[in-house]
N, C-alpha and C positions, 0 to 999 in steps of 0.2 A: 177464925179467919174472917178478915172483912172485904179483900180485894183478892184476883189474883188477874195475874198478868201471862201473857204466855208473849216470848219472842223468837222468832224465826230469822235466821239469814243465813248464807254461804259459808262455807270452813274459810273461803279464806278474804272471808269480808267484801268480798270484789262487789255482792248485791246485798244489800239489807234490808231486811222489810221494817214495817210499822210495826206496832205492837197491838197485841191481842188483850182490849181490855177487860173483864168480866165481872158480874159480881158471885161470889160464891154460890155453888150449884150445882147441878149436873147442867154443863156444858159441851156442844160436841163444836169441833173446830175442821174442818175440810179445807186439804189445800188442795188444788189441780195441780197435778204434775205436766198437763199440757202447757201453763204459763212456765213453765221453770224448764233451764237448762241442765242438760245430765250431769250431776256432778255431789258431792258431799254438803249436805245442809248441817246447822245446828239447830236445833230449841230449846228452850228452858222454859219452865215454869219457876212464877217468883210470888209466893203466898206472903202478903201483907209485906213488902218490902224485902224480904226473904230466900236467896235462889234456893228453892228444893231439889232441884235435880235439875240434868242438863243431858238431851240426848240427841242421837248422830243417826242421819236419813239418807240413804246412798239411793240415787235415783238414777237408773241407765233406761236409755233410750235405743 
């Protein structure tokens, strides 16, 4: 692996953030749940072009 990326947004697209660019590593990533509204998020991680996985953030307030 030479790159990995991590993307974050809303289930249902309404916000979408930027992307999280990295270079391979131990990387640690902190989102504040005080900026975001309560609702269902996505993320995926995507190793050298690649999605590896894709997971689901249910944030209630």
């Amino acid at each position: 692996m030479k790159k990995i990326v991590i993307t974050f947004g809303a289930w249902n697209n309404e916000m979408g953030y930027g992307l999280v660019d990295a270079p391979v590593g131990d990387q640690t990533l902190t989102i504040s749940g005080s900026e975001l509204r309560a609702g269902t998020y996505l993320y995926a991680l995507i190793a050298d072009g690649k999605k590896v996985d894709t997971k689901r953030m249910i944030l209630t307030k």
